[in-house]
N, C-alpha and C positions, 0 to 999 in steps of 0.2 A: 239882616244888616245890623250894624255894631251898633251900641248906644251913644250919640252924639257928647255927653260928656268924656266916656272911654276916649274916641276919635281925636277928641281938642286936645286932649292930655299926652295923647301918643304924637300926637302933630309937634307939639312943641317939646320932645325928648332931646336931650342933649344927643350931639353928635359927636360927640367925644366918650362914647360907651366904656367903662373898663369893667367889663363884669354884665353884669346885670344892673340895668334901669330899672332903681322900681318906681311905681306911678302907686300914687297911695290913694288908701280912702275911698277905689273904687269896687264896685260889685265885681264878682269875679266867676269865673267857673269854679265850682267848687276841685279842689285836688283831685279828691277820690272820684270824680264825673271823669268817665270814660271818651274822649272825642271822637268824632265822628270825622273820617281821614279818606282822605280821596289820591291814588298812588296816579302820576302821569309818567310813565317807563316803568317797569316794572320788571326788564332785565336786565345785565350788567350792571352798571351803579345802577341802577334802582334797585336792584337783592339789597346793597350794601347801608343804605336807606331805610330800605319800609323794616328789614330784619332789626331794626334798633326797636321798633312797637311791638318784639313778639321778647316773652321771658324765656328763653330755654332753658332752663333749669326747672319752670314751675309749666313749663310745654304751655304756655296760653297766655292770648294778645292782650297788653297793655290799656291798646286802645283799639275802638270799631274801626275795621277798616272796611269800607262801605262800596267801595268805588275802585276798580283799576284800568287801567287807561293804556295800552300801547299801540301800533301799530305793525309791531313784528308778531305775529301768534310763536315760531320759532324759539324767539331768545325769550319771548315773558311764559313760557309754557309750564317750566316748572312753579313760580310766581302764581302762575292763575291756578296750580294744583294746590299748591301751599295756603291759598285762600278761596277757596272754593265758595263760598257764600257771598263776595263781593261780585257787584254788575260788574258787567267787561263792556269795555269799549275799546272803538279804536281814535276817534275822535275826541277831543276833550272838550271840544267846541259844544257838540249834542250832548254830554257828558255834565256841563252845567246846565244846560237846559234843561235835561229831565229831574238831575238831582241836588240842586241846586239846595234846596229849603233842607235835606240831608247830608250836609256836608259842614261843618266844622275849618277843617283846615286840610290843606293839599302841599305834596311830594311832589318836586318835578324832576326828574332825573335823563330828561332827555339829551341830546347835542345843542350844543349851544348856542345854535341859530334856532333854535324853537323855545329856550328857558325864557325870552322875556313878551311873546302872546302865551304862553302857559303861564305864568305869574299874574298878566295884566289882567287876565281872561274872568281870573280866579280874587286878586284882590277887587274889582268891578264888583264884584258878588259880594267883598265883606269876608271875605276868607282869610283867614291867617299862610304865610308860606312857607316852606323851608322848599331853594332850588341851591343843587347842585354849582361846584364852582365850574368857571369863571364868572357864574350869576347872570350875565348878557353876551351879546355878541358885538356889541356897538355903542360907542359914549354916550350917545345921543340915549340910548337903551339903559344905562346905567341911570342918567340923571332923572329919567321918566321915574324908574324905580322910586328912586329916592322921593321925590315927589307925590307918587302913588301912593307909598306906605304910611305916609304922616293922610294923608286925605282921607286913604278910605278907613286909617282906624284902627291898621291890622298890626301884628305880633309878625317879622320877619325875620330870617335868616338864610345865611349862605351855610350850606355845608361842609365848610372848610375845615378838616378837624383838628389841624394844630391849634386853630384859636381857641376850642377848647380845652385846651392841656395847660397841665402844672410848666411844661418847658417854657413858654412862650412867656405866662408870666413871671418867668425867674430872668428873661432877657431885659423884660422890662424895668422891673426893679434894679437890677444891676445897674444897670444905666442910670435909675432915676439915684441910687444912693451913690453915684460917683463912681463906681468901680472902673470904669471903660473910660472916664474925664473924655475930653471932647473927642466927638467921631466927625469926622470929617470925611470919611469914604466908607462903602459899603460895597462887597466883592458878593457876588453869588456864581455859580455853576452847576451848568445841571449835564448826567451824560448823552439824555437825548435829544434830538427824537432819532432813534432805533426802527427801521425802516423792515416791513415784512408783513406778510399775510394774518400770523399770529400776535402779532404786536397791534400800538394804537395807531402806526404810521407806515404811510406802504405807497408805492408808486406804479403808479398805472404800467403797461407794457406800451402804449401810444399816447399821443398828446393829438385833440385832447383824446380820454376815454372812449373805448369803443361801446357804441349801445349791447346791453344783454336783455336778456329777458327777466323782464322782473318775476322775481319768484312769487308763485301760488297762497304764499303765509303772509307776505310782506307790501305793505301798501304804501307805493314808492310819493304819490304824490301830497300823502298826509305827510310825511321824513321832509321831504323838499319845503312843506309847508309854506313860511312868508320869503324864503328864497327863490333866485328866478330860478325856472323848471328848465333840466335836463334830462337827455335820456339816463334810466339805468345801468350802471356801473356795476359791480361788488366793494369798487374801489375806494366807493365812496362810503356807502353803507353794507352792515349795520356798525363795523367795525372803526375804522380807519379813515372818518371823515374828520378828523384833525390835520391831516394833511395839508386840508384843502379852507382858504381863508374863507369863501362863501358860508360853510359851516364850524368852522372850529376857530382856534386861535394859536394855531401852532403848539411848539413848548412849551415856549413863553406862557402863553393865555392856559395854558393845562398846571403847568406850575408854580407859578407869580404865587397863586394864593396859600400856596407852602412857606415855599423857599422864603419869599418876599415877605411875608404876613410880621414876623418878629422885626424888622428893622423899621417897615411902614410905621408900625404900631409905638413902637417904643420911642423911635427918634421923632416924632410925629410929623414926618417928611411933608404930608401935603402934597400938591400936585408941583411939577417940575416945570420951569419957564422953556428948559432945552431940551429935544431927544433925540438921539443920533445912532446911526447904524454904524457902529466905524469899522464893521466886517461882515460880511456875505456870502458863503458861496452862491454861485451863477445857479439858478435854473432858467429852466424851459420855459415857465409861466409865471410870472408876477400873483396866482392866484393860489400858488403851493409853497410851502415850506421849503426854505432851505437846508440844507444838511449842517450846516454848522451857522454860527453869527456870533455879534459881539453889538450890544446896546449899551448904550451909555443915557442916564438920567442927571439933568444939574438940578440939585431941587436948590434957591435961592435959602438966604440967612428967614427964621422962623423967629420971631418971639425971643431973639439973642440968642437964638443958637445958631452955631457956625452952619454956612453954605455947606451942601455933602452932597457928594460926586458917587452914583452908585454905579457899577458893571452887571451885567449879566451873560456870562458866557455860555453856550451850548452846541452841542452834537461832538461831547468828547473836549472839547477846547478848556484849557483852565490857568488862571493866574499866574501870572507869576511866584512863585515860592519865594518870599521871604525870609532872608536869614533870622531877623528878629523874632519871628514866630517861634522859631525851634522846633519847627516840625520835618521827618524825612519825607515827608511825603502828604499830597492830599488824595481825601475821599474821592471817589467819583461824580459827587455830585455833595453839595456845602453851601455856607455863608457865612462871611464875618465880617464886622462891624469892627472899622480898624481905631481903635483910642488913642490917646496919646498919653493911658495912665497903663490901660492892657486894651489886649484885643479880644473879641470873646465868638465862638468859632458852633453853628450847628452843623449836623446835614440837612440834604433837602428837604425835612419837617423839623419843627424848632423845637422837637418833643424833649432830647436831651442836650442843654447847652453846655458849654464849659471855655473857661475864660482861659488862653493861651499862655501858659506861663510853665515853668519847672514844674515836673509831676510832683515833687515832694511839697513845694509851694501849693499845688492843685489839692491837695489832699489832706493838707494843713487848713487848707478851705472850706473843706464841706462840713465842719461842726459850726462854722461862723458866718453862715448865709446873713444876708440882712434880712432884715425884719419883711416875711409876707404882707406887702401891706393892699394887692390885689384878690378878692374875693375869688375863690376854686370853683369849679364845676365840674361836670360829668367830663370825665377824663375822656378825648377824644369821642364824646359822643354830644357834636352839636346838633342831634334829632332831641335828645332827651331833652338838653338844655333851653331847646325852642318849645317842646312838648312843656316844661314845668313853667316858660314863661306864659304861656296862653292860659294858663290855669292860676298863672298869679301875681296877674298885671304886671310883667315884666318884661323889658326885651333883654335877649340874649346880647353876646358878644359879637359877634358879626352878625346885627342887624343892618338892614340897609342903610340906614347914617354913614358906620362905618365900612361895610364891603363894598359896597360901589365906586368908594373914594378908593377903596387899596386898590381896586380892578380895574376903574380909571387910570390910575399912573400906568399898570402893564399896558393896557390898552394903545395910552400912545405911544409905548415902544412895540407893539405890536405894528402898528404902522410904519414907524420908522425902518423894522426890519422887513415889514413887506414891499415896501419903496425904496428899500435900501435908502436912505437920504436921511437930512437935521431937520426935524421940526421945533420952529419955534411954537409954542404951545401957551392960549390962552386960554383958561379954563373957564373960566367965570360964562365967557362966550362960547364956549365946545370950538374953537377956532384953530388950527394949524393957520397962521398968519402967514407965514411966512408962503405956503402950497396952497392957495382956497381951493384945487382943484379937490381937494380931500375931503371938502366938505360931504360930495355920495358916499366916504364910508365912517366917517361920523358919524351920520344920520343914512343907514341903506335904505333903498327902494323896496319894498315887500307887494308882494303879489297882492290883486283884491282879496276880501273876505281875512286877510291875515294884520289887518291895523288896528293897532291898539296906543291908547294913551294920547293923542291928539288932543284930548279936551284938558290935558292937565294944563297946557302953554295957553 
């Protein structure tokens, strides 16, 4: 358990992160101290994770990696070959129980109906985290976070890894030194979700799902975890439970923290008073993804800056084309943030921006950036970024302060497009006002033995 000055110091971090917080004057891990890391998924996005702790150039790990955690033996097999010296589990639950007093800080890289009892399991202990985006699966699950990580003390981040790139902070500045003058709207698009066995999104052959036979590797009722229990599918897992809102968050929740991350950040949007579905295709089940939507955010007037109206279009659907723009044509998936001095245009990660105007204009531009006046990090590597913060009293960039807020705003159009309907949206209270019927997926019901965070309210 963390030292109680540590604790109070990281309790009261500003939520306004741009960079790295640093907390001074405290003991720290020494740099060169190797930590002690605990992986929960250890296949798919979790390769793309724990592989930021190994050097391959110099073939050997950064840090101890003590502990790996899945429940498919299948998809974590290469994983458990690659670290062959870490205990295996498939539970994470027993997994802090036996090695608890061994462990440093923990990777959760699961579906995201299991990231926030794998977070809560693991900050309860004192453990620092870094979980994969959407970070939760539910608002009521985001504010516990937020909550959590000032209480127990801990060093947090979301994996999101435009937040850490030089792109993201050139939108910001631009913005802040005037270039873009007031944004009043803000366009995103993305081309999926793209529907298929081999893809992240796929649709059953009946409604609902036929039972199969859970496979011999795969341990269907640890997957299911604090969600209610159905028969096995393939449909569902290991692949393609984005589909389905019990475990994932559609498109939207799988990309929000991309696409969405440089406007959130920059414009400093805040939560939205309206959220509205104003397009849907029809399905079978309010508990699956649509093929295509169109959400709309009002975020109200901030701190004198104008009210802004943002869109999110998907499965192929896209904006209207602008003649001001000057462009023949958009990318398949984008975002721009429309000024009324320019407009400034990424793709679906904010890694390389550029501000819409005449190429020779555009090009006349790049000797005469404004002043960096946001601190750099580990170029799309928010594991390292969180690894040098635990070693040196600092929080990263998408710490919980800030990612739960940016995953909150998706969240409630994540709702909006699974009810297709307007919510009005109070945040302070986690309230759809206008629907209380909403209030079970605010806050979902979880199965016994899967509750966490109750003692923080």
């Amino acid at each position: 358990m963390m030292k109680p000055s540590r604790r109070s110091f990281i309790k009261n971090a500003s939520a306004a992160t741009a960079g790295a917080f640093i907390i001074p004057g405290l003991m720290s891990n020494a740099p060169s101290k190797r930590l002690n890391v605990a992986i929960i998924g250890v296949g798919g996005r979790g390769r793309a994770n724990w592989m930021r702790l190994y050097d391959q150039k110099k073939e050997k790990w950064n840090e101890n990696v003590v502990a790996v955690c899945d429940v498919d033996d299948n998809r974590a097999a290469d994983g458990y070959n690659f670290m062959p010296k870490a205990k295996r589990y498939k539970d994470f639950r027993v997994m802090f129980d036996e090695m608890h007093k061994k462990i440093d800080a923990v990777m959760i890289s699961t579906p995201d109906h299991t990231h926030f009892p794998a977070a809560m399991a693991a900050m309860e202990l004192g453990k620092h985290v870094i979980v994969e985006k959407p970070l939760a699966h539910n608002i009521w699950q985001l504010h516990t976070l937020q909550k959590a990580a000032k209480h127990y003390g801990i060093v947090s981040q979301m994996a999101n890894q435009g937040h850490a790139t030089n792109g993201i902070r050139l939108v910001k500045e631009w913005y802040e030194a005037g270039l873009l003058g007031n944004v009043t709207e803000v366009i995103a698009w993305f081309e999926g979700p793209n529907f298929g066995p081999d893809k992240y999104f796929n649709k059953p052959d009946s409604w609902p799902p036929k039972e199969q036979p859970i496979p011999g590797y795969f341990d269907w009722d640890l997957w299911v975890g604090p969600a209610a229990y159905r028969p096995y599918n393939g449909v569902y897992a290991p692949k393609t439970w984005r589909s389905w809102f019990d475990f994932g968050n559609g498109e939207l929740g799988d990309w929000c923290c991309h696409t969405l991350d440089a406007p959130f950040w920059s414009l400093d949007l805040g939560m939205p008073d309206v959220v509205e579905a104003e397009f849907k295709t029809p399905v079978k089940d309010t508990g699956f993804v649509s093929d295509q939507a169109i959400i709309r955010w009002d975020f109200p007037e901030r701190d004198g800056k104008s009210p802004v109206t943002m869109r999110w279009y998907e499965g192929g659907l896209k904006p209207e084309l602008k003649p001001q723009w000057g462009l023949e044509k958009l990318p398949n998936s984008g975002m721009i943030m429309v000024g009324d001095k320019h407009s400034l245009m990424t793709g679906a990660r904010p890694n390389d921006p550029r501000l819409i105007m005449d190429y020779e204009d555009w090009r006349a531009f790049q000797p005469n950036l404004p002043e960096k006046t946001i601190p750099r990090t580990h170029e799309e590597n928010p594991q390292q970024e969180w690894i040098d913060a635990i070693k040196n009293n600092t929080l990263p960039g998408s710490n919980f302060d800030y990612a739960t807020k940016l995953v909150e705003m998706a969240m409630v159009g994540v709702l909006a497009q699974r009810f297709d309907t307007r919510i009005e949206y109070d945040a302070k209270n986690m309230k759809a006002t206008n629907h209380p019927e909403l209030d079970a997926y605010i806050k979902e019901p979880v199965r016994e033995g899967w509750a966490y965070g109750e003692n923080l309210w």
